[in-house]
mmCIF file of the N, C-alpha and C atoms, coordinates in Angstrom:
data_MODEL
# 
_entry.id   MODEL 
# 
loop_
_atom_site.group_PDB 
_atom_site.id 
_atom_site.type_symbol 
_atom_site.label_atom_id 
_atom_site.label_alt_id 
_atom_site.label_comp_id 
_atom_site.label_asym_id 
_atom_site.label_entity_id 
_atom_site.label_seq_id 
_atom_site.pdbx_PDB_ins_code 
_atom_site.Cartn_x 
_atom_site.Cartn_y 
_atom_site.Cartn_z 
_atom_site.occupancy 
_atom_site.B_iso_or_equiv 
_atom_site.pdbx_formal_charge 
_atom_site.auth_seq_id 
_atom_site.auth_comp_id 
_atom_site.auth_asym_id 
_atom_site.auth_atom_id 
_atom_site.pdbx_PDB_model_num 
ATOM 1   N N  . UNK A 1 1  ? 2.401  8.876  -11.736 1.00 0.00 ? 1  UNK A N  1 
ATOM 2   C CA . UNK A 1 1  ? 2.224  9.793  -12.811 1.00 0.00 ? 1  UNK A CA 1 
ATOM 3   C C  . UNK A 1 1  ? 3.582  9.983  -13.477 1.00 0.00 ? 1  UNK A C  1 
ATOM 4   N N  . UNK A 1 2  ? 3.365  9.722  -14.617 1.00 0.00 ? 2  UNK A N  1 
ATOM 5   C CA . UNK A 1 2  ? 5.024  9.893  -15.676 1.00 0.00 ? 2  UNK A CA 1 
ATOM 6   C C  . UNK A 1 2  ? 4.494  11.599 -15.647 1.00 0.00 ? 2  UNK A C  1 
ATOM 7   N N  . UNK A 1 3  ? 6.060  12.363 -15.859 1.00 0.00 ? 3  UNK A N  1 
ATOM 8   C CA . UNK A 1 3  ? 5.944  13.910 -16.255 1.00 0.00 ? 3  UNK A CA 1 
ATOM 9   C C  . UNK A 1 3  ? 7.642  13.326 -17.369 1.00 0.00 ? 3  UNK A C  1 
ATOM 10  N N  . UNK A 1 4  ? 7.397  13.835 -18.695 1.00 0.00 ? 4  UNK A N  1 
ATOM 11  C CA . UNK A 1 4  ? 8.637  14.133 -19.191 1.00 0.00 ? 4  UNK A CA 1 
ATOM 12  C C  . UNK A 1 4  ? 9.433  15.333 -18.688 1.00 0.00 ? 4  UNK A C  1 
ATOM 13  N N  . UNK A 1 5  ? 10.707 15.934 -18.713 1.00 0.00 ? 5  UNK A N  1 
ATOM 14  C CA . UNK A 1 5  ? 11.646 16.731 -17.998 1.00 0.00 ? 5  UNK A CA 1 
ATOM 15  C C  . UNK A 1 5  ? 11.225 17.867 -19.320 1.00 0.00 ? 5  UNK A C  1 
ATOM 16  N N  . UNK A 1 6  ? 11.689 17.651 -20.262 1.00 0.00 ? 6  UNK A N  1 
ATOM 17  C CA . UNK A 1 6  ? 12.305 18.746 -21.272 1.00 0.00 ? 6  UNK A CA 1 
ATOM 18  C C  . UNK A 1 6  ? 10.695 19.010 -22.375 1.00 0.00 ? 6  UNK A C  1 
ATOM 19  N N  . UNK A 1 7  ? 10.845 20.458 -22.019 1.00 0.00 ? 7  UNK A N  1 
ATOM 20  C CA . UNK A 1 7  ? 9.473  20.683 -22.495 1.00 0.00 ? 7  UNK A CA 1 
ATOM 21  C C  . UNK A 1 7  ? 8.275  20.856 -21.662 1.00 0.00 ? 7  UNK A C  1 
ATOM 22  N N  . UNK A 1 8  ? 8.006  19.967 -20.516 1.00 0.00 ? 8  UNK A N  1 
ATOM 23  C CA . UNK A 1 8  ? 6.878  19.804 -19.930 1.00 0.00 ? 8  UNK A CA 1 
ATOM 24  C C  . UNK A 1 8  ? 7.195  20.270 -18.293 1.00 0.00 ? 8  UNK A C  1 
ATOM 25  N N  . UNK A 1 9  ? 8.562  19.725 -17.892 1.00 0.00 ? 9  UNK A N  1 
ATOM 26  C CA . UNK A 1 9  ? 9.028  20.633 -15.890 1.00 0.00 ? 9  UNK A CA 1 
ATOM 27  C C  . UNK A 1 9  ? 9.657  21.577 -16.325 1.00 0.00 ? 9  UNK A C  1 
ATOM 28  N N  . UNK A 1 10 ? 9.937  21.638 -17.570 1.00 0.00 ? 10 UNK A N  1 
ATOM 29  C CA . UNK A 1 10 ? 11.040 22.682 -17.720 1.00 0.00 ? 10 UNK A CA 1 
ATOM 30  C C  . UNK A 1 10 ? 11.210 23.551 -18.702 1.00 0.00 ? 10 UNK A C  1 
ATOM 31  N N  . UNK A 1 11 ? 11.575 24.420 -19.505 1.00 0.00 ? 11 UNK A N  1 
ATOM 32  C CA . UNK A 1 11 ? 11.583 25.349 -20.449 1.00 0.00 ? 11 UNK A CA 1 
ATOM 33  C C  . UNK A 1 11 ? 12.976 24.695 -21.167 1.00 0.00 ? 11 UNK A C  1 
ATOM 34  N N  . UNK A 1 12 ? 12.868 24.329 -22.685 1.00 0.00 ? 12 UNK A N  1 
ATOM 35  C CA . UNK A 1 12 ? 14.043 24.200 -23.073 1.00 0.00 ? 12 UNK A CA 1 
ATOM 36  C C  . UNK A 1 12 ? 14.805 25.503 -23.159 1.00 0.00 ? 12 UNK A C  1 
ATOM 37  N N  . UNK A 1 13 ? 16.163 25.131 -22.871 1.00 0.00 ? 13 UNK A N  1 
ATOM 38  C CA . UNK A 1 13 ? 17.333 25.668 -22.899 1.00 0.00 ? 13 UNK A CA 1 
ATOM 39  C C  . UNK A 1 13 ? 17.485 25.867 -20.868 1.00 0.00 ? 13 UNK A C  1 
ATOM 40  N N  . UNK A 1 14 ? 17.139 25.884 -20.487 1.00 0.00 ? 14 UNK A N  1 
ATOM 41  C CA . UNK A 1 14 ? 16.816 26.083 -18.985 1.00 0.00 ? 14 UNK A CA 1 
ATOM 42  C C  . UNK A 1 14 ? 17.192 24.595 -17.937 1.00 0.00 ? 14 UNK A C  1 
ATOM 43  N N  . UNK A 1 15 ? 17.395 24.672 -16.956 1.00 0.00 ? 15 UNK A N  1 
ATOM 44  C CA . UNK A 1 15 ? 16.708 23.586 -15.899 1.00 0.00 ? 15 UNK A CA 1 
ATOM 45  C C  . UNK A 1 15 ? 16.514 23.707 -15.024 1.00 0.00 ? 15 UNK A C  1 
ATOM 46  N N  . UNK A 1 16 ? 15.650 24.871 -14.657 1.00 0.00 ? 16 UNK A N  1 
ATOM 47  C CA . UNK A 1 16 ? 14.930 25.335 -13.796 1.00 0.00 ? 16 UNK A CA 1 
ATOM 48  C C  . UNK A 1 16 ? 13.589 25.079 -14.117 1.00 0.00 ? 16 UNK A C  1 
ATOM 49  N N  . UNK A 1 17 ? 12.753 24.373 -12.546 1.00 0.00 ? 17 UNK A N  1 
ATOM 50  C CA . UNK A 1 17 ? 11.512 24.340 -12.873 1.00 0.00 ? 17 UNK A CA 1 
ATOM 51  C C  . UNK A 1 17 ? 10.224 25.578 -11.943 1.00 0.00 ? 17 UNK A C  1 
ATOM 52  N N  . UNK A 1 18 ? 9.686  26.492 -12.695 1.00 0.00 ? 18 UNK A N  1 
ATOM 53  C CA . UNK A 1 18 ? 9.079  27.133 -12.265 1.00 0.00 ? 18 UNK A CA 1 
ATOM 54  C C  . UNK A 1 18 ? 8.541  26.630 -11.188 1.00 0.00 ? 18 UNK A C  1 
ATOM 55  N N  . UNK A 1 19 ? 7.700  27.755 -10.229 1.00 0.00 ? 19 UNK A N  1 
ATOM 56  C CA . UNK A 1 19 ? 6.942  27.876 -8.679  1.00 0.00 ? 19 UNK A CA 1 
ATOM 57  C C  . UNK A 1 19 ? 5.954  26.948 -8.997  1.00 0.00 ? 19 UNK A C  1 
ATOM 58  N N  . UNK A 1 20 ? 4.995  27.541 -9.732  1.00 0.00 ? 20 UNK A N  1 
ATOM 59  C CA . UNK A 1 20 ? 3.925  26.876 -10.147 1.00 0.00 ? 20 UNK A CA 1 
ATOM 60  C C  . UNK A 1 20 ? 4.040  25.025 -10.506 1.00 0.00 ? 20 UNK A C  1 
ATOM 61  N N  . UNK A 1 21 ? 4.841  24.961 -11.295 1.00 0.00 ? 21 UNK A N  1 
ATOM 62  C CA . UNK A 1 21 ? 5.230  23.597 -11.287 1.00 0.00 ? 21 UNK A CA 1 
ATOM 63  C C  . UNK A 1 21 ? 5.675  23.032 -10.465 1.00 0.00 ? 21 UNK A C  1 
ATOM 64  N N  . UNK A 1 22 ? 6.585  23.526 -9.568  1.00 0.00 ? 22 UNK A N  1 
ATOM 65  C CA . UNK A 1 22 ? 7.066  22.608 -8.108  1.00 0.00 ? 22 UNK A CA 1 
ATOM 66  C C  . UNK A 1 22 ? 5.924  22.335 -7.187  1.00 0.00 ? 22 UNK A C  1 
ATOM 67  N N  . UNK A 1 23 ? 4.691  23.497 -6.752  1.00 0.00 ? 23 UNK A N  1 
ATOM 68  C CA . UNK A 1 23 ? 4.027  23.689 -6.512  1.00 0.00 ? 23 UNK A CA 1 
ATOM 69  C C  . UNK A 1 23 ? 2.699  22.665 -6.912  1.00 0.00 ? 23 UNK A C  1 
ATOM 70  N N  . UNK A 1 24 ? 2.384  22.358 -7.837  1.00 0.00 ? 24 UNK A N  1 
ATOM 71  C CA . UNK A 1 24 ? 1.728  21.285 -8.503  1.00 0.00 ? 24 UNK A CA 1 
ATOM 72  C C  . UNK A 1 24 ? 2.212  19.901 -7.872  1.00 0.00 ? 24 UNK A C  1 
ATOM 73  N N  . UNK A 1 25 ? 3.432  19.596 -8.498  1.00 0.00 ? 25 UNK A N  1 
ATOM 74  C CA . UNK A 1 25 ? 4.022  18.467 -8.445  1.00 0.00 ? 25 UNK A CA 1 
ATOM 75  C C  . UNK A 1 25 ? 4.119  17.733 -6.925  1.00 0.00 ? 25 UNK A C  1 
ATOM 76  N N  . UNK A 1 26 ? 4.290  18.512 -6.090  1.00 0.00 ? 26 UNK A N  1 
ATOM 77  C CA . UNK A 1 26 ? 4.361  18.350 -4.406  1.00 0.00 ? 26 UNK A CA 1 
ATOM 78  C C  . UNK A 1 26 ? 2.595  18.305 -3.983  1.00 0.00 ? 26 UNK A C  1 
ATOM 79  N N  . UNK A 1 27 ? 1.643  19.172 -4.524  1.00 0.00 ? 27 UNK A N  1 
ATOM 80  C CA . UNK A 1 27 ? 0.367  18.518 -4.059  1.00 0.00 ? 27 UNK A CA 1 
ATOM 81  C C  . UNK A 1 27 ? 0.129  17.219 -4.885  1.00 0.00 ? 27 UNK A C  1 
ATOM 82  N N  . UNK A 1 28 ? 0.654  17.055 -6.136  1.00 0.00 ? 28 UNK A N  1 
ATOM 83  C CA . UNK A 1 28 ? 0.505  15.707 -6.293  1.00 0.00 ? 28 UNK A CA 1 
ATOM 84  C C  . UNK A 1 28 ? 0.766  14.135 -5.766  1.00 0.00 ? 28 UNK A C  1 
ATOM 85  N N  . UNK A 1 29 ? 2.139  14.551 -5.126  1.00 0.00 ? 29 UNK A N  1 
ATOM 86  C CA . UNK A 1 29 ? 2.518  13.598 -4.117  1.00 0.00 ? 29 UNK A CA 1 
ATOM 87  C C  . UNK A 1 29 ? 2.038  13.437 -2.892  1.00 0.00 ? 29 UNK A C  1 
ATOM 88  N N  . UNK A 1 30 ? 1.661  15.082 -2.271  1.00 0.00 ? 30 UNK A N  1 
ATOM 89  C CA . UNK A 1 30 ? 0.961  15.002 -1.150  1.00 0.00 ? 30 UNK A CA 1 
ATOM 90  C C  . UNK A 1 30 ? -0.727 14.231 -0.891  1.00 0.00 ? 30 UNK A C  1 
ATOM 91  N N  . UNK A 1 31 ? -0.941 13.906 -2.463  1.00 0.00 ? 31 UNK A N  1 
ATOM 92  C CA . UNK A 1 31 ? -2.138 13.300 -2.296  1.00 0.00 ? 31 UNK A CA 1 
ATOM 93  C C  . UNK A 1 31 ? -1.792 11.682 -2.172  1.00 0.00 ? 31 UNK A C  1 
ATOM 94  N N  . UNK A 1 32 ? -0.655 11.329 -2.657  1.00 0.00 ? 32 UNK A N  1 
ATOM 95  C CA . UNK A 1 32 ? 0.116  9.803  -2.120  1.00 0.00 ? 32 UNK A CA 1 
ATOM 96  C C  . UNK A 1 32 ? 0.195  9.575  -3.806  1.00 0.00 ? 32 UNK A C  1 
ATOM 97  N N  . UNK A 1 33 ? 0.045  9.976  -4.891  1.00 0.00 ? 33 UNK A N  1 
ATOM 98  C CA . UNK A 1 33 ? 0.530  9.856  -6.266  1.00 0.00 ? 33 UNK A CA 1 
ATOM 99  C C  . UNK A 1 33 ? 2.146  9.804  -6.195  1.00 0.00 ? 33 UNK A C  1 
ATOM 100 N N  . UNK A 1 34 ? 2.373  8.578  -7.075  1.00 0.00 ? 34 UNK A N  1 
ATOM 101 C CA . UNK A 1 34 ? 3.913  8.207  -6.881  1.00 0.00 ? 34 UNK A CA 1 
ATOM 102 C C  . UNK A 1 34 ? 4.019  8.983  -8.339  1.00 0.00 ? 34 UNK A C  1 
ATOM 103 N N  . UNK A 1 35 ? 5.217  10.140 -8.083  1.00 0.00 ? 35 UNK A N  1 
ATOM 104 C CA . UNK A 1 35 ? 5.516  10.739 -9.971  1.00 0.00 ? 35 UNK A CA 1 
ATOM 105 C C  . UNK A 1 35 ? 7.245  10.216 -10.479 1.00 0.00 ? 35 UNK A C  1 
ATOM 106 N N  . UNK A 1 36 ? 7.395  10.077 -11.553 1.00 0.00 ? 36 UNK A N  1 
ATOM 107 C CA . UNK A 1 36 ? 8.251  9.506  -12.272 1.00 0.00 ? 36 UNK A CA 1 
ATOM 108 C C  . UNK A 1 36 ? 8.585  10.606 -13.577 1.00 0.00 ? 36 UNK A C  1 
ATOM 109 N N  . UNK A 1 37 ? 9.955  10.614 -13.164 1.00 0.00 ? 37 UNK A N  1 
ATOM 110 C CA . UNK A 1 37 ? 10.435 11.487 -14.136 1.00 0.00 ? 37 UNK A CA 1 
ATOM 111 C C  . UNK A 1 37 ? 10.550 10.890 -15.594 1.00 0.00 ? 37 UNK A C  1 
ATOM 112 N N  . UNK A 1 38 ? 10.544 11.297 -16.775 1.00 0.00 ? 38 UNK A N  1 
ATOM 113 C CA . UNK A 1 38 ? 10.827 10.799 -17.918 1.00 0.00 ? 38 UNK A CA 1 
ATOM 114 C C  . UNK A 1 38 ? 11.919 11.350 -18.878 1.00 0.00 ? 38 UNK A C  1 
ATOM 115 N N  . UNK A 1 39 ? 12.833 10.965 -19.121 1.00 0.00 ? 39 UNK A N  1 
ATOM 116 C CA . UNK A 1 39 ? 13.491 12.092 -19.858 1.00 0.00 ? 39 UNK A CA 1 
ATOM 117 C C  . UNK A 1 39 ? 14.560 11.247 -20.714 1.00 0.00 ? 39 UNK A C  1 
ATOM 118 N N  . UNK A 1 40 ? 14.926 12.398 -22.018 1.00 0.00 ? 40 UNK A N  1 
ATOM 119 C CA . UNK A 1 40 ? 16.286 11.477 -22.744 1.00 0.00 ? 40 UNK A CA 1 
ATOM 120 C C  . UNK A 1 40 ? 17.325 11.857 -21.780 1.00 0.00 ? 40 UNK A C  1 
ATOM 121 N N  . UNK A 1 41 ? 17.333 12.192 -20.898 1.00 0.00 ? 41 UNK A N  1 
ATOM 122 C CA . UNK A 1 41 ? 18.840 13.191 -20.318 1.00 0.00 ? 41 UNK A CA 1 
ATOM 123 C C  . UNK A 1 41 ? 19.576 11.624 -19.687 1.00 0.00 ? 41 UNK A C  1 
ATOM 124 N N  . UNK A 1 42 ? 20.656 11.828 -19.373 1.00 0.00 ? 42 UNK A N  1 
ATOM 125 C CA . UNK A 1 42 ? 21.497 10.491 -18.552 1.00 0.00 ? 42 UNK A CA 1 
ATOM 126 C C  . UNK A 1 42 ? 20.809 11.252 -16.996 1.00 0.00 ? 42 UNK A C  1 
ATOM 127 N N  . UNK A 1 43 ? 21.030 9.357  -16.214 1.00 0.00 ? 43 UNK A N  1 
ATOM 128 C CA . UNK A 1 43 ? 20.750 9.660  -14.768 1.00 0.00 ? 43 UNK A CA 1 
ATOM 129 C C  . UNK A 1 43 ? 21.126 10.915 -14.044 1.00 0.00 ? 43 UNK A C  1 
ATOM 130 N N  . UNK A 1 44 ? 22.597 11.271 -14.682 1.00 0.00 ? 44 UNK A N  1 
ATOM 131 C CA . UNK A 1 44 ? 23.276 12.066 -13.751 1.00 0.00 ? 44 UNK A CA 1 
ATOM 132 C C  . UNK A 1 44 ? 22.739 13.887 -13.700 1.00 0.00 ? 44 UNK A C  1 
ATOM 133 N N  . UNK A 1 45 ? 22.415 14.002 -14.804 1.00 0.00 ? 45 UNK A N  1 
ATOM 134 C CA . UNK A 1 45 ? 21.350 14.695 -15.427 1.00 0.00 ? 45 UNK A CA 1 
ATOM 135 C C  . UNK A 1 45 ? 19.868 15.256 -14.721 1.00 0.00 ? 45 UNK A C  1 
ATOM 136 N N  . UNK A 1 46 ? 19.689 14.432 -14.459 1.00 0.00 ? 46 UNK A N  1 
ATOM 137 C CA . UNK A 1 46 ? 17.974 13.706 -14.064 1.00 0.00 ? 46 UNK A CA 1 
ATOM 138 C C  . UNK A 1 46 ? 17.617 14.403 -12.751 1.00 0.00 ? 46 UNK A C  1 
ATOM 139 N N  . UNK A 1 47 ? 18.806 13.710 -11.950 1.00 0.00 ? 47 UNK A N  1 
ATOM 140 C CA . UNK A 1 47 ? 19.009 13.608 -10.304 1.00 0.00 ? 47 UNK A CA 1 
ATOM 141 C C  . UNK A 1 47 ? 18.569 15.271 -9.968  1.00 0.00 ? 47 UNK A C  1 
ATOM 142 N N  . UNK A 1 48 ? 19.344 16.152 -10.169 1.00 0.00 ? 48 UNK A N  1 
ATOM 143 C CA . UNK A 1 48 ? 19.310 17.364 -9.871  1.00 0.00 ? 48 UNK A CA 1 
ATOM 144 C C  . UNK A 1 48 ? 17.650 17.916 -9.958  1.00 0.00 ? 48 UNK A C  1 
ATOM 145 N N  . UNK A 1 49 ? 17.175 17.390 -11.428 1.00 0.00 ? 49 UNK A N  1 
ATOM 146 C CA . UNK A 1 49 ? 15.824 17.849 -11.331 1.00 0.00 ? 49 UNK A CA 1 
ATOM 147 C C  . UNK A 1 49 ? 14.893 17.369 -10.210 1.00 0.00 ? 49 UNK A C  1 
ATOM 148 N N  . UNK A 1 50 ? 14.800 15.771 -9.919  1.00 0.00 ? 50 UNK A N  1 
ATOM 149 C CA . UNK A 1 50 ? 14.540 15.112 -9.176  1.00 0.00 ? 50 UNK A CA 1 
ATOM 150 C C  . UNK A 1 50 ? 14.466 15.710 -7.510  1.00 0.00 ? 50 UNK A C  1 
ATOM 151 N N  . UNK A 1 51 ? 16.004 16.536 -7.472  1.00 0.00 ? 51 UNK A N  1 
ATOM 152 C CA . UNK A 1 51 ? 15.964 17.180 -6.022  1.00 0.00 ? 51 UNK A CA 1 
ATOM 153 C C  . UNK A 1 51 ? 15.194 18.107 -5.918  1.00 0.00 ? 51 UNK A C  1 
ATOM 154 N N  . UNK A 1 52 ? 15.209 18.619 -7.316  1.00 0.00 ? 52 UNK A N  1 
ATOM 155 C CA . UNK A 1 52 ? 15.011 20.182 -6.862  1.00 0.00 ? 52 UNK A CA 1 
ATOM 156 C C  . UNK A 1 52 ? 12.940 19.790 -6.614  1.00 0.00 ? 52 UNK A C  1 
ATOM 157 N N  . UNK A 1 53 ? 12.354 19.167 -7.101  1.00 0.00 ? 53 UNK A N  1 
ATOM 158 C CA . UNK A 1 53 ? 11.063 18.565 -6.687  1.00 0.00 ? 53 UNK A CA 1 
ATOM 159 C C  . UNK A 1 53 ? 11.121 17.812 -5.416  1.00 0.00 ? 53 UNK A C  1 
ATOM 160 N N  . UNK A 1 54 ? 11.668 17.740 -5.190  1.00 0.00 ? 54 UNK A N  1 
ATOM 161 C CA . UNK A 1 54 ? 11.778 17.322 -3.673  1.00 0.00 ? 54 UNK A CA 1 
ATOM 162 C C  . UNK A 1 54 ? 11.611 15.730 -3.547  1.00 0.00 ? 54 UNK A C  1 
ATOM 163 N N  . UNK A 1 55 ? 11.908 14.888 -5.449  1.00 0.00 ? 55 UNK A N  1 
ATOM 164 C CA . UNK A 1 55 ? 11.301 13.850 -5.254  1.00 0.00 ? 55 UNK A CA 1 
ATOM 165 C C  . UNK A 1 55 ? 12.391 12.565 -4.693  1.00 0.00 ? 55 UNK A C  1 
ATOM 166 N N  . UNK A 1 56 ? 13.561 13.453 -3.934  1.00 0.00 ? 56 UNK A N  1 
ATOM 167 C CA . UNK A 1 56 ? 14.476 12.696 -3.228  1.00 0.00 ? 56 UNK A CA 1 
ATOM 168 C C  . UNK A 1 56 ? 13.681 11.689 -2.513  1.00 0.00 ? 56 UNK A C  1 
ATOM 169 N N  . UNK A 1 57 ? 12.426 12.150 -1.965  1.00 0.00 ? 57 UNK A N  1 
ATOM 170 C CA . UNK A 1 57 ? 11.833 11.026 -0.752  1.00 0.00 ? 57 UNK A CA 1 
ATOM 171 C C  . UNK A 1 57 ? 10.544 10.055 -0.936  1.00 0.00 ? 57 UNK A C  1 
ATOM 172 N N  . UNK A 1 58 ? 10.875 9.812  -2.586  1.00 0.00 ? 58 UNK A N  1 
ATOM 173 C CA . UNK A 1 58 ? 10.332 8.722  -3.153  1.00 0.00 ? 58 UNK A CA 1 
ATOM 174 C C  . UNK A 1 58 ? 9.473  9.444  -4.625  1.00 0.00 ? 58 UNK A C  1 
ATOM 175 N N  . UNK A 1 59 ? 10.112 8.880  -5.669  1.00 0.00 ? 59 UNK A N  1 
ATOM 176 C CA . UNK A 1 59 ? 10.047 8.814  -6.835  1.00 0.00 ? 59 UNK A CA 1 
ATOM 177 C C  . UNK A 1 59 ? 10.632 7.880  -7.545  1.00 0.00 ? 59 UNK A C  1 
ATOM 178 N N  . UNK A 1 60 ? 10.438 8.204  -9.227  1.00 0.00 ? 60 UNK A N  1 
ATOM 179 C CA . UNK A 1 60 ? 11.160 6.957  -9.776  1.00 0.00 ? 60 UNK A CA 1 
ATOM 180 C C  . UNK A 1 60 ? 11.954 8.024  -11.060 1.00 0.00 ? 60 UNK A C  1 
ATOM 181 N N  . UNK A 1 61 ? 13.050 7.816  -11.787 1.00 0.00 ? 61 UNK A N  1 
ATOM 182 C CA . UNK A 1 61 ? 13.436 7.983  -13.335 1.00 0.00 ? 61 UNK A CA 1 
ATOM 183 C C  . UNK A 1 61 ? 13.592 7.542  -13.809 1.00 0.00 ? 61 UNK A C  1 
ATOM 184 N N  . UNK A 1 62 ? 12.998 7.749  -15.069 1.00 0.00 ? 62 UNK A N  1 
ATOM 185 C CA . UNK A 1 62 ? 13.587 6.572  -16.053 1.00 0.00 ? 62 UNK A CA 1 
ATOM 186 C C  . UNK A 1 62 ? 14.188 8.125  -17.247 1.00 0.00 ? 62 UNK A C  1 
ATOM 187 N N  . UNK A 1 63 ? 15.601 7.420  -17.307 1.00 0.00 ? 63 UNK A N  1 
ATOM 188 C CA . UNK A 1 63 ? 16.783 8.278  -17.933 1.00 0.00 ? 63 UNK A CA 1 
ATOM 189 C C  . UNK A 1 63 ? 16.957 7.419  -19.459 1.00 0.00 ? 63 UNK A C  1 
ATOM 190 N N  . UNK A 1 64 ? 17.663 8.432  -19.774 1.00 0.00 ? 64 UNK A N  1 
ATOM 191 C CA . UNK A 1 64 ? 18.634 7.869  -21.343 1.00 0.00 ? 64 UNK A CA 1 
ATOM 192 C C  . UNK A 1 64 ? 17.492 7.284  -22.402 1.00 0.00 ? 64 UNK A C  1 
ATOM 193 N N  . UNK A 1 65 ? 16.562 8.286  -22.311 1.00 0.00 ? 65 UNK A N  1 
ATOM 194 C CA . UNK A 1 65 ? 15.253 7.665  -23.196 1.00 0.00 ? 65 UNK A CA 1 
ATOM 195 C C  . UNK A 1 65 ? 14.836 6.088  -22.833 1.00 0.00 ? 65 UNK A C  1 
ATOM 196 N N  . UNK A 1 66 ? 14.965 5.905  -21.645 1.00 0.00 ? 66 UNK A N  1 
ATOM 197 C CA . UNK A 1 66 ? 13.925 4.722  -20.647 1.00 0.00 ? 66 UNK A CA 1 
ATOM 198 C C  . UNK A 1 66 ? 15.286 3.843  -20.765 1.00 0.00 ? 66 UNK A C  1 
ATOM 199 N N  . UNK A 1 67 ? 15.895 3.805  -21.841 1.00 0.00 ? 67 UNK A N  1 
ATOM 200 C CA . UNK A 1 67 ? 17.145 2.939  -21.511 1.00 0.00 ? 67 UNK A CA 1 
ATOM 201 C C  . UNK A 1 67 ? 17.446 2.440  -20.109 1.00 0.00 ? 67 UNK A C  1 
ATOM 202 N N  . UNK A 1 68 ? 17.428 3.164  -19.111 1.00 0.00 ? 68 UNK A N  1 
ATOM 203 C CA . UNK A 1 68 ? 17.644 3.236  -17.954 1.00 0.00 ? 68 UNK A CA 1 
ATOM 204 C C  . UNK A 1 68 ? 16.937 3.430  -16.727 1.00 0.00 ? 68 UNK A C  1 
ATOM 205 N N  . UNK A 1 69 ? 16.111 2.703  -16.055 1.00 0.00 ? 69 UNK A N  1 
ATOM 206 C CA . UNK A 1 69 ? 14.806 2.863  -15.340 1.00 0.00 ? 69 UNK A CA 1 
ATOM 207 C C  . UNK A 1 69 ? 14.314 1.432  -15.267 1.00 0.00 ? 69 UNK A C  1 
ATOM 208 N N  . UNK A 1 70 ? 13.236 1.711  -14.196 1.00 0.00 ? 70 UNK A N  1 
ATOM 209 C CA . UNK A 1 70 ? 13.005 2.324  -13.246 1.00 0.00 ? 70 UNK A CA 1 
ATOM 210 C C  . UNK A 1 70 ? 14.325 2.582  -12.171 1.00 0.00 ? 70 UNK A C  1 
ATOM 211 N N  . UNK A 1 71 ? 14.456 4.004  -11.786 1.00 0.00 ? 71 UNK A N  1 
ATOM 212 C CA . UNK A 1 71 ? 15.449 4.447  -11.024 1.00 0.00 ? 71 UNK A CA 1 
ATOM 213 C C  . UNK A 1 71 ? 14.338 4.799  -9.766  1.00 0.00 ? 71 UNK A C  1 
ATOM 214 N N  . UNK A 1 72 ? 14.238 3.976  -8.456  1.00 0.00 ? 72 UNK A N  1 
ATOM 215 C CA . UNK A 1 72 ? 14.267 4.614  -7.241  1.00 0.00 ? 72 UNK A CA 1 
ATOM 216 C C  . UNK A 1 72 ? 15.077 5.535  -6.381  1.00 0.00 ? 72 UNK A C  1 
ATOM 217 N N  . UNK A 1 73 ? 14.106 7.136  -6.114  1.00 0.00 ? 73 UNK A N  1 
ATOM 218 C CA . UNK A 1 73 ? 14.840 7.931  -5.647  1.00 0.00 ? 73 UNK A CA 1 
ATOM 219 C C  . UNK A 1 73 ? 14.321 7.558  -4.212  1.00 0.00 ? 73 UNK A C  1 
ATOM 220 N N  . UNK A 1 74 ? 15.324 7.384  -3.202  1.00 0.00 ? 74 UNK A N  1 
ATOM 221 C CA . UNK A 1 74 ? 15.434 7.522  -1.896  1.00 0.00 ? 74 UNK A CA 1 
ATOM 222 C C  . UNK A 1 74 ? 15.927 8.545  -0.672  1.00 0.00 ? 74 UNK A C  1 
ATOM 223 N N  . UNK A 1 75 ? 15.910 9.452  -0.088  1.00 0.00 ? 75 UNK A N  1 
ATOM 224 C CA . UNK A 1 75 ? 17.057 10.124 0.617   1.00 0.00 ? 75 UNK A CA 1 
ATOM 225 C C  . UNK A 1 75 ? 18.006 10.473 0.322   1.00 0.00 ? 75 UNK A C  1 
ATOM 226 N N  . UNK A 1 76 ? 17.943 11.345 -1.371  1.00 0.00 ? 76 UNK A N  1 
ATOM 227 C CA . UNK A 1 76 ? 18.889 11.784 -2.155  1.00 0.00 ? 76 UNK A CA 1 
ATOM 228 C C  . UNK A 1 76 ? 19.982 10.885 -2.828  1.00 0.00 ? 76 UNK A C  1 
ATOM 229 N N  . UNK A 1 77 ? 19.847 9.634  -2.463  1.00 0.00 ? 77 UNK A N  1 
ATOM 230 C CA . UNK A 1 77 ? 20.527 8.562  -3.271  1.00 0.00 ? 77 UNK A CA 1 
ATOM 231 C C  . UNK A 1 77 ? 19.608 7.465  -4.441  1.00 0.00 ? 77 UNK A C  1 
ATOM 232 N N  . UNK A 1 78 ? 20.201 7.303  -5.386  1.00 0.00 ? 78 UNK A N  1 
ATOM 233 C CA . UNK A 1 78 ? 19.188 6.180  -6.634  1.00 0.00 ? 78 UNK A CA 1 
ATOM 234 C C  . UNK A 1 78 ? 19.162 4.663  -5.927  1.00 0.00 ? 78 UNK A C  1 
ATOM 235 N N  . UNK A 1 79 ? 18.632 3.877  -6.450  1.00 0.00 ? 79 UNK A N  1 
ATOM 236 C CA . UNK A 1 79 ? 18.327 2.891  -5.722  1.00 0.00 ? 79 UNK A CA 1 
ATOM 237 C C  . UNK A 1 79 ? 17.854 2.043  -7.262  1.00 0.00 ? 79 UNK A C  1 
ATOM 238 N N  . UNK A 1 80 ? 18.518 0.633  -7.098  1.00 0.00 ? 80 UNK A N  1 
ATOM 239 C CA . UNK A 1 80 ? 17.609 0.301  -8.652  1.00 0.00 ? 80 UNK A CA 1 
ATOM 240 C C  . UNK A 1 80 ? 16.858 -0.890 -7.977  1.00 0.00 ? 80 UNK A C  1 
# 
């Protein structure tokens, strides 16, 4: 499942992603749905959101308006 970052996990001006949304996003994986971040932001950017979903232990980003992707997240490190 693609989710874009800005606008849709997150509130612009913010990068915090609400309960409800973390909450979502983790039964989505828990059903074995692989989710993929989308966003214009750079990788470095990205990552933080990525943790804070917990999608350190398998996800994907694609950064810099896809420029950059597929990014495998692993055990808090990217992986290409």
């Amino acid at each position: 499942m693609f989710v874009d970052i800005e606008g849709t996990l997150i509130q612009k001006g913010t990068d915090t992603v609400s309960a409800p949304t973390r909450r979502a996003v983790a039964a989505t994986v828990a059903k074995g749905v692989t989710v993929a971040l989308a966003t214009q932001r750079p990788l470095v950017d990205a990552l933080p959101i990525a943790e804070h979903l917990r999608l350190h232990k398998g996800g994907y980003i694609f950064a810099s308006n896809g420029a950059l992707g597929p990014v495998r997240t692993r055990g808090g490190t990217e992986t290409r």
